[in-house]
N, C-alpha and C positions, 0 to 999 in steps of 0.2 A: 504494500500500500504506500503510495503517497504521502510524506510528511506534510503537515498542513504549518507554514510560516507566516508568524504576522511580521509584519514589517514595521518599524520605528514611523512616527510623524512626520512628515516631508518639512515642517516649518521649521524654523532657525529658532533652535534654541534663545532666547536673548538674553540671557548669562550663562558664565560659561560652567562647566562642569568640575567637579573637586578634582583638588591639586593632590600634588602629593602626602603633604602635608595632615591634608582633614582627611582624603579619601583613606588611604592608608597608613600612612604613619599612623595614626592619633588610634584607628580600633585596633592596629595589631599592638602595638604595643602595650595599652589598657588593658588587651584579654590577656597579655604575657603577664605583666604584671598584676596577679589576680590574689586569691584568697589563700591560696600554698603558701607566698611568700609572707604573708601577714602572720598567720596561723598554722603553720607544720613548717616553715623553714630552720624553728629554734628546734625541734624535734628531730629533723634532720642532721645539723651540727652537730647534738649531743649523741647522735647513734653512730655518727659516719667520723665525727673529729675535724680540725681545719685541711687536716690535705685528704681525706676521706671525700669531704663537702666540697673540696678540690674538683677533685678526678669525676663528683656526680653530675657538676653543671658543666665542667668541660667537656663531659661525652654528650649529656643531653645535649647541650647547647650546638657541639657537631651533628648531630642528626638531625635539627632542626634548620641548620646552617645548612646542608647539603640540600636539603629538600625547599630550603629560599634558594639556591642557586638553580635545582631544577627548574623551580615555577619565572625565574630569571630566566633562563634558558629558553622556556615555553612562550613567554606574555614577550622576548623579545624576537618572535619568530612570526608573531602573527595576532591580530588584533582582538583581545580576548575580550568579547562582548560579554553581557545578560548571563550570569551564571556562574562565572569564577571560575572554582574547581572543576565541575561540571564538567562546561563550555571546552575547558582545556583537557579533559581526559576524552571524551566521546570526541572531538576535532582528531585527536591523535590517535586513541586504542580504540576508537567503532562507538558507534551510538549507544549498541548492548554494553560494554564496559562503562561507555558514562553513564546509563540509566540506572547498573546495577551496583555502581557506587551512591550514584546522582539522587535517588529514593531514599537511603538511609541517611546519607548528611542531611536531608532537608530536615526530618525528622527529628536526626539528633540536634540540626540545629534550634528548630521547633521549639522541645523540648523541655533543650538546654536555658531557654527563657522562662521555665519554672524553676528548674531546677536553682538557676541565679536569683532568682524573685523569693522562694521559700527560707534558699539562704540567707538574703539580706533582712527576710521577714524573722530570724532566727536571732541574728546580730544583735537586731532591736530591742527583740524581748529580752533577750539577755542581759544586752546594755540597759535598758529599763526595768529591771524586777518590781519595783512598787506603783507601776503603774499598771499593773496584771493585762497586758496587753494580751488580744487577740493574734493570732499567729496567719487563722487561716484569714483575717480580714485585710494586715497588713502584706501580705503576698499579693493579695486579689486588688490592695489600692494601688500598689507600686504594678503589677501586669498590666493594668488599665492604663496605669500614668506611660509607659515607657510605650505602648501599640499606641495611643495618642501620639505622642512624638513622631513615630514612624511612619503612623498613617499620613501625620500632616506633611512629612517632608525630610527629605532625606537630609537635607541640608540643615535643620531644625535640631535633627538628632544629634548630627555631628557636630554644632556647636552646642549643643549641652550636654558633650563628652569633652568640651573644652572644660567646662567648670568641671568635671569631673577629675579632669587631668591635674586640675591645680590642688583639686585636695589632694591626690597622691604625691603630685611631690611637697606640699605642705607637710605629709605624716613622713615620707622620705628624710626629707630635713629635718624635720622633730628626733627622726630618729638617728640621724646620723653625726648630729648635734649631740646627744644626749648623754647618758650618765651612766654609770654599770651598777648592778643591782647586788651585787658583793665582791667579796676580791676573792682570787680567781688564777689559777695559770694557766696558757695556752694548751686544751688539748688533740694532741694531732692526730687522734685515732679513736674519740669518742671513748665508750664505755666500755667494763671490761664483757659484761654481761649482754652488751648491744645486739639489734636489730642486723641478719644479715647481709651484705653489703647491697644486691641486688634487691630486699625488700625497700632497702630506704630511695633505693634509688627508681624505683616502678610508684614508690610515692610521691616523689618529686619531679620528675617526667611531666608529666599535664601543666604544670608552672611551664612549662617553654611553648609549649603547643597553643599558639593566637595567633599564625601565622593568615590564616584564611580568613579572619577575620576583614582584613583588608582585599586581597584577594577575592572574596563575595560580593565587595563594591564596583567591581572591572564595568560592567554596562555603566554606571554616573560617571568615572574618573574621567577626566578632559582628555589627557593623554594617556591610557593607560600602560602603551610600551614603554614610557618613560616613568609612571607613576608607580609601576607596581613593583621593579627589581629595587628603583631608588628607597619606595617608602620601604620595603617588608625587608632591605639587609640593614636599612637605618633600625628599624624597630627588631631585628635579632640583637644587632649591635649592640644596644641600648641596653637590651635585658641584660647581656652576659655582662657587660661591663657592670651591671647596678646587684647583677646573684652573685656576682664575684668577689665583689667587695663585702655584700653585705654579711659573710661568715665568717670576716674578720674579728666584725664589730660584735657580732655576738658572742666568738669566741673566749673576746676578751673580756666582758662586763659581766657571764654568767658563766656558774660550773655547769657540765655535762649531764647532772641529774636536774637542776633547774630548770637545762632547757627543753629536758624532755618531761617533764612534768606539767610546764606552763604552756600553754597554748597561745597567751598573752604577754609572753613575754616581751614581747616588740613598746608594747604599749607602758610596762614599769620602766623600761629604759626610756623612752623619750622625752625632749623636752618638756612636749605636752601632750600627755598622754589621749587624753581623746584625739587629736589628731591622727593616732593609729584606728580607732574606729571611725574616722571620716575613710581613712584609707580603704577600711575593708571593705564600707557601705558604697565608694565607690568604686573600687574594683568588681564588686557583685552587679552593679548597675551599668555598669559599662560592660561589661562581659553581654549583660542581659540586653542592652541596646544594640550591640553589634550582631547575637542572634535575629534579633529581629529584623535588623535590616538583612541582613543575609540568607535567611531561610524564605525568604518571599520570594527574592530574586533568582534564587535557585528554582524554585517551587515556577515562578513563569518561562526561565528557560525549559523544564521538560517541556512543560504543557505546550512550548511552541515549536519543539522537536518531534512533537507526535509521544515520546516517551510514555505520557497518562493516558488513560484511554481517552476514544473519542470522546465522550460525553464532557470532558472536564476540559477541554481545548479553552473554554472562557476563560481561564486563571492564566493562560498565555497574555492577556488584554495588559495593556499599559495607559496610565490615565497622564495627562497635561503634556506639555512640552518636553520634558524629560521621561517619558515613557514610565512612571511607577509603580511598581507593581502592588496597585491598592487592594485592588481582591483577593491576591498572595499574601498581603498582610493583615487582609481580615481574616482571612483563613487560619492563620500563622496565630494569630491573637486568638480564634477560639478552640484552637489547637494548644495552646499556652495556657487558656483559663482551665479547660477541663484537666488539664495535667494539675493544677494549682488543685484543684479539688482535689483530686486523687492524694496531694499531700506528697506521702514517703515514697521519691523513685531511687531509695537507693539499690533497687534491684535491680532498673535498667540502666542506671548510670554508668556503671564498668561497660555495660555494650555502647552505648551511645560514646566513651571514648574511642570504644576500636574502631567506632565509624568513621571518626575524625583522623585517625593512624591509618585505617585504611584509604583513605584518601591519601594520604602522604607518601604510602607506598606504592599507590598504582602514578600519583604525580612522578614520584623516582622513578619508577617502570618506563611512563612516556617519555619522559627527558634522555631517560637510556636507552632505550630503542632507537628512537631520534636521532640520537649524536651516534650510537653503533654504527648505525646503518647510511648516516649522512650522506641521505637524498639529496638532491639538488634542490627540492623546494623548503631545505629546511637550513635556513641560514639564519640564524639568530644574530642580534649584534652584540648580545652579552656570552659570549660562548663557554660550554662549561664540558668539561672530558666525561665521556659517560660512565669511565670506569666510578667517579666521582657520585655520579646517581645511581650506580647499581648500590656501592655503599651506604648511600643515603638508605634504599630497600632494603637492602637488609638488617641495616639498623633498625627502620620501624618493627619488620616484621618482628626481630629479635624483643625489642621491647614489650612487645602488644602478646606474646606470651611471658614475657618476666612480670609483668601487671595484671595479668587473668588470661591464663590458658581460656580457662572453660570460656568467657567473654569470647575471646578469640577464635575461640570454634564456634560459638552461634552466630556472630557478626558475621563469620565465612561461610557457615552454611544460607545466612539472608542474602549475601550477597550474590554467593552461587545461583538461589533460585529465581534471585529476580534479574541476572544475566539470563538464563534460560527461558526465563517466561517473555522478557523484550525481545528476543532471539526468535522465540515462532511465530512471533505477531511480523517477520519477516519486513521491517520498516525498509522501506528506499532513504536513500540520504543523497544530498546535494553536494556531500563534502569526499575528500579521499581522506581515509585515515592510514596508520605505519601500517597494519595489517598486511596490508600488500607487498609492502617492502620485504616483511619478514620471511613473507613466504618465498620472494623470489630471491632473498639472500641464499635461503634454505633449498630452493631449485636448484643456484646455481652451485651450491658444493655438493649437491647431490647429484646432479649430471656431470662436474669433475671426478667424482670419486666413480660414478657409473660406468666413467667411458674408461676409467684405468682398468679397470676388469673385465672377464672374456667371462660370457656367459656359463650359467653353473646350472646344476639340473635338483640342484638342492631350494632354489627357490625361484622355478619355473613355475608362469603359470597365463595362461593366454593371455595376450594384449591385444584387443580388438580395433580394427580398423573394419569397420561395419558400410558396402556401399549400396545402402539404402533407397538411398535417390530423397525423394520428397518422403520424411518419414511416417504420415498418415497410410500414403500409400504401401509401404510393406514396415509397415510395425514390428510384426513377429520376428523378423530380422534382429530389430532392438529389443526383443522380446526374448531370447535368446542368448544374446550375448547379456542380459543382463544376469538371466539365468545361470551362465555358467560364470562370471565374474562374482558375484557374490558382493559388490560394492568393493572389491579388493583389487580386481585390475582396470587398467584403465580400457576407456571405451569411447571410439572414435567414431565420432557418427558422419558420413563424408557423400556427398555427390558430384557429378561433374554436370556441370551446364553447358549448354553451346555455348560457342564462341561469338561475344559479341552482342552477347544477351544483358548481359550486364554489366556497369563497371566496377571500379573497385569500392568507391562508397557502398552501391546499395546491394555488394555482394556480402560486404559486411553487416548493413542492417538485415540483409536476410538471415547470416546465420545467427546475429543475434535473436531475431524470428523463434529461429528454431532450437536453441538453447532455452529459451523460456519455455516453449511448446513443453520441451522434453521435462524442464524442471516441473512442471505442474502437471507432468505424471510421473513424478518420482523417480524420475532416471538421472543417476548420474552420469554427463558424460562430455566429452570436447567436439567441438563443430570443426570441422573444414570441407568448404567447399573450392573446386577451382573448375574455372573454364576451357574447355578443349575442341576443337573441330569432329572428334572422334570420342563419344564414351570409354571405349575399352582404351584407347593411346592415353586418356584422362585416366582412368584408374592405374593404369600402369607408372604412371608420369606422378601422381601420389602417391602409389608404394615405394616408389623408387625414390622419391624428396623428402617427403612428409617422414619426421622426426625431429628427436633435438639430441644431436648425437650419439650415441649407442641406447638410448631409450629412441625404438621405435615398432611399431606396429611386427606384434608376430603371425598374427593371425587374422585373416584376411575372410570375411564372411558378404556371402553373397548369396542372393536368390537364384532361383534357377532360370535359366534360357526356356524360355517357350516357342521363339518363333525361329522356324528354319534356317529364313534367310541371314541371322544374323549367329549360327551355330557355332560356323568354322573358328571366327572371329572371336568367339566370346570360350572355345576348348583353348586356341592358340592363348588367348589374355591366361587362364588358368595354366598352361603351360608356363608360360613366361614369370607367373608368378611364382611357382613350384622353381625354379632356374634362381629365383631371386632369393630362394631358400627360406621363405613363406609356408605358414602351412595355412590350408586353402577346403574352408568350409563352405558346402554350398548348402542352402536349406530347401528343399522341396517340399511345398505345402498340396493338401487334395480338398481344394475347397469343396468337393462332393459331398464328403460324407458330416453328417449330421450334428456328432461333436468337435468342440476346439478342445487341443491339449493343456492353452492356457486357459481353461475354465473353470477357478475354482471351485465352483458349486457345483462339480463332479464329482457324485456321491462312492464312484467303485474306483479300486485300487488304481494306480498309475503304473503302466508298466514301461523300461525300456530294453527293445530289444537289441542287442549287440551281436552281430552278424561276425564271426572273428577270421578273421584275413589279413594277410600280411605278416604275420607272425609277429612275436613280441618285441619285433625290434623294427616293425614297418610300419601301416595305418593301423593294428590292433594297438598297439599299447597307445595311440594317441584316442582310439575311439572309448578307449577303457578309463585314459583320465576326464574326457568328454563327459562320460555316461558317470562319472564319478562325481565330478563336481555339480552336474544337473540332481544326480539324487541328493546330493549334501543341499540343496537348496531348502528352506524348509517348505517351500511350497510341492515339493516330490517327495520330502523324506517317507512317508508310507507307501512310496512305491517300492519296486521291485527291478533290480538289474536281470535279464536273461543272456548269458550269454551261450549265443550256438555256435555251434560246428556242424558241419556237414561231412559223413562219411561213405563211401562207396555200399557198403553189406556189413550184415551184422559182426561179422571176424572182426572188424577193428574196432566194434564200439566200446570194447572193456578197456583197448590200451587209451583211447581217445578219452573216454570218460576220467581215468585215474589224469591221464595227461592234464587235463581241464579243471578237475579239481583240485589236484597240487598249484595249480596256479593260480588260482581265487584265491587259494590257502594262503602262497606264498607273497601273494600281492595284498594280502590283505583289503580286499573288497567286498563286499557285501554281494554276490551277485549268485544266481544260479545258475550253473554249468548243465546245457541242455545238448546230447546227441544225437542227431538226427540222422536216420536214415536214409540214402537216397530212393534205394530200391527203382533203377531204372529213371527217377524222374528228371526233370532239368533242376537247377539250380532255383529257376524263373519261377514254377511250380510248387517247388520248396518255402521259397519267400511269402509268395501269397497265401499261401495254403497256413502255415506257420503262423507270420506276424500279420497278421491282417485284424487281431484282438489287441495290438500293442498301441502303443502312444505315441511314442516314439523310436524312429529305425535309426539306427546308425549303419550303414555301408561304407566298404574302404572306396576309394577310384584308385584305377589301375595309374602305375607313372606314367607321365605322357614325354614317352622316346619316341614316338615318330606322330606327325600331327596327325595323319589320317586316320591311324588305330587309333591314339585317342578320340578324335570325335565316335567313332563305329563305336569304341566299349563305352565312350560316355551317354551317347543314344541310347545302348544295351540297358544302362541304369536306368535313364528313363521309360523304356518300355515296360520291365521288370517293376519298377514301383508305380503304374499309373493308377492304380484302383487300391493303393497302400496307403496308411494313415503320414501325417507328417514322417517326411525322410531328411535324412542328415548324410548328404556325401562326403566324405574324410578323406581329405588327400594329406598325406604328412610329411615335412617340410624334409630334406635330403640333410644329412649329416650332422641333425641332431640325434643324440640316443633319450629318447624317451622312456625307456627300460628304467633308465636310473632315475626319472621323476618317479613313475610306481614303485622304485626300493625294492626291486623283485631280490627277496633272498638268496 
């Protein structure tokens, strides 16, 4: 289907859009510096020590710095509208990768605006005990107060994250000014009895993670290639410099049980101590204004990527000159209040982090696939080594289980399903994403390493080059090769056109025609079509091109000839294919009789009969892996292999029968070894008499060493099968040993 996009206002903005500064700078940094550092950083120092506390924001602080360099990497390659994260994973890994990231960030971002509202509603009462405040009232007045803001304007919000900003560094200063709460010496390794190093440090982790908070602004920022690398490495910067310092100062003012006891301790050291609870009320408020602006904007790009189902396309809608996504934030806001109700999400909170890690991990992923593979269309002007972003991935992932395995397994299993559910809704996109790069990186070291090797009989197994013609008109051809591929080999669906019929543009939208035909009946397979003055000089002139170096077509499947005058021509073409060491299937169908063999509502057994000829090193061993792979189909498996001989009089049917049985035995087939008598008759008599209950025939054709006995034996075939069920003629290709794909003992 169709992606349905709305399009931005055509009018002129008439101011401009946020700078670096408000768009980015001001919310990533606000959410970096959040409610950890206020209240569990003293906790941290006393578990971890100063060079413990060291090594915890020096590594956090690199994982979060690698993955500001990826989204550098990313926002400097290409103009990251409406969506942020989103916008920038589904642009890059497919619209399914951003949807099934793109659905749980909206949420956790959602969410996360109760979550910061109940906290700050928590702060209060605490800070106020004699005023026996309500909990769930002051939640529901601050949710209300902060979706006002956002509804009215983005710009609204972001300057009342200015005042925001000044209370924190008001309670910064207070605190960095201030006073030590006993004396005390430096300890470098915390407690002896402490937290183990990786707990304290899966606690501290989420204090660095506000990077997207700026980043979810990309659709307002004026310039966002320039707004988004500048603000969000200024606001990494920012924090490490101000977590780095700040376990100096606590090392030094309190001992290690203090400051794992006090949770407030920030606040007995400062100049003035309320100053630390303006900090935390607004680090909770600014966290929770940066949700809200973020999760609507998110929430409009799916809806205008086709992502939500149809019925929800209206949350796509932007209101005024700046396109705002007002309905995404009323949505967002009654998405916020009912979680406010609900009260205690400390259950989903551990998931709603791995949603925000997994974003940062598939962001690492695109930046590294990207610069891997560095296309031509991916030239970024902030450039960053990919080895640098797979780092970054693997950090997160490493992290997102030292903080909650089990989190980390539901978050991946949500993410898995709702990759798969945007996957069958089978969306079109207007964009190219790396996908295609991947695979053709992966093409091209696989046809290096293909064409270093000489064909091996340990994993043979047909490659169809199918000449169909117009595929309505003989189906069963693709019917067939799809049958005996199994979705495991490949399968060339090809015809030749006159010459002059068409050119090369609308030769290609035809075979795109007929790729889509084929895909909306379940066939996997590749189109080539080419132009010839001559059918059969065309098919020859394809077998003979058509590959991409040692991977090409081994098995060549065609309908049968019907009309006379084109016999000679069409035995000669199977000749010459057979010469090109091709093995050369022809399918004869008898549209007479009453059943199709592909009819599955064919209530009585399936049988195939294998007529055996050639001995096991000529057409029988190729009609044996034939009839082999068609029973393994599971649309045959209740059938039955037959395999016959035909012998002169009864004398030889005992040694023939052992002979025929040891060999099913030894080839490990499922098939029944049947001997037939001739008693005087022909071969011809034999066959109809015989298989004329079967489904399917397999016959060898004789090799064609001189053209006019093969046309005469090839005629012979068709007279012998005209009143017989679907026939299969098997010619098999010269100087392969087929013996050794069967493993005959």
């Amino acid at each position: 289907m169709k992606l349905p996009f709305f399009s931005k206002p055509t009018l002129k903005d008439p101011t401009p859009g946020l700078g670096t500064f408000g768009g980015v700078y001001t919310p990533s940094i606000l959410t970096i510096l959040g409610v950890i550092m206020y209240l569990r950083f003293g906790w941290v120092v006393g578990n971890a020590g100063l060079i413990g506390t060291a090594l915890i924001v020096i590594l956090a602080n690199a994982i979060t710095f690698l993955t500001a360099l990826s989204v550098c990497a990313i926002a400097t390659d290409r103009v990251v509208r409406t969506g942020g994260a989103y916008y920038m994973i589904s642009r890059s890994l497919g619209v399914e990768t951003g949807g099934a990231v793109g659905i749980p960030l909206y949420f956790a971002q959602a969410l996360s605006v109760a979550l910061y509202t109940i906290g700050f509603a928590e702060s209060v009462v605490t800070a106020f005990p004699q005023y026996n405040l309500n909990q769930l009232y002051i939640a529901l007045i601050v949710t209300v107060g902060v979706g006002i803001l956002a509804f009215a304007s983005a710009d609204i919000a972001i300057k009342a994250q200015y005042f925001i900003m000044g209370a924190i560094i008001l309670s910064l200063l207070s605190f960095y000014f201030g006073h030590p709460v006993e004396e005390t010496s430096i300890e470098l390794w915390g407690v002896t009895d402490k937290e183990p190093f990786w707990t304290v440090f899966a606690v501290f982790f989420p204090a660095v993670t506000g990077i997207m908070a700026g980043v979810n602004m990309s659709g307002d920022l004026r310039d966002p290639i320039k707004a988004l690398p500048t603000g969000t490495l200024a606001a990494v910067g920012t924090g490490f410099v101000i977590y780095i310092t700040l376990p100096l100062f606590l090392a030094m003012r309190a001992d290690t049980s203090t400051l794992i006891a006090e949770p407030f301790i920030m606040e007995k050291m400062a100049v003035w101590g309320p100053a630390i609870s303006l900090g935390v009320w607004g680090a909770t408020l600014s966290s929770a204004i940066g949700s809200i602006l973020g999760a609507p904007r998110i929430l409009q790009a799916l809806a205008r990527d086709g992502i939500l189902p149809p019925w929800m396309r209206f949350l796509g809608q932007g209101s005024g000159f700046k396109d705002e996504p007002r309905i995404g934030t009323l949505v967002t806001f009654t998405v916020a209040i009912a979680a406010v109700f609900i009260g205690d999400l400390n259950l989903i909170a551990p998931v709603l982090t791995m949603f925000f890690l997994t974003t940062y991990l598939v962001l690492n992923i695109s930046a590294g696939l990207e610069g891997l593979l560095n296309s031509p269309s991916f030239r970024p002007s902030f450039r960053v080594h990919w080895a640098l972003s797979w780092l970054g991935a693997i950090g997160c992932l490493g992290v997102m289980f030292l903080i909650d395995p089990v989190a980390t397994c539901v978050a991946g299993i949500v993410v898995i399903a709702i990759y798969f559910w945007v996957r069958q809704r089978e969306l079109m996109v207007t964009w190219g994403d790396v996908r295609r790069g991947i695979w053709m990186a992966l093409l091209r070291m696989a046809v290096l390493q293909m064409d270093r090797q000489t064909d091996d009989t340990k994993n043979w197994r047909p490659q169809f080059l199918v000449l169909s013609g117009a595929p309505r008109k003989r189906w069963p051809l693709i019917q067939l090769a799809q049958a005996l591929t199994h979705n495991r080999g490949l399968i060339t669906v090809s015809s030749v056109l006159p010459e002059g019929s068409r050119d090369v543009a609308s030769q290609a939208v035809l075979e795109r025609r007929i790729r889509d035909y084929l895909e909306r009946h379940g066939v996997e397979a590749l189109v080539r079509l080419i132009t010839a003055p001559d059918p059969f000089d065309g098919a020859e002139r394809l077998v003979e091109t058509y590959g991409l170096g040692s991977i090409v077509p081994n098995t060549i499947l065609l309908g049968d000839s019907q009309q006379m005058i084109h016999r000679d021509r069409y035995c000669q073409m199977i000749a010459n294919l057979y010469k090109a060491k091709r093995n050369v299937i022809v399918l004869r169908e008898n549209p007479n009789l009453p059943y199709d063999p592909w009819n599955e509502s064919k209530s009585r057994r399936f049988r195939i009969d294998v007529w055996w000829s050639g001995g096991i090193q000529g057409n029988g061993s190729l009609m044996l892996i034939l009839a082999y792979l068609l029973h393994s189909n599971p649309k045959w498996q209740k059938g039955e292999i037959h395999l016959k001989l035909v012998v002169m009089d009864e004398s030889a049917v005992s040694e023939a029968q052992n002979n025929l049985d040891k060999l099913v035995e030894d080839l490990r087939i499922d098939a029944v070894s049947e001997i037939i008598v001739a008693d005087g008759r022909t071969f011809a008599t034999i066959l109809k008499q015989s298989s004329k209950g079967a489904d399917f025939i397999f016959l060898g054709m004789p090799s064609p060493t001189e053209d006019k006995l093969f046309v005469t034996n090839y005629e012979k075939l068709q007279q012998w099968t005209q009143d017989l069920p679907t026939t299969v003629f098997v010619l098999a290709a010269s100087e392969f040993n087929f013996q050794e794909v069967l493993g005959e003992n």
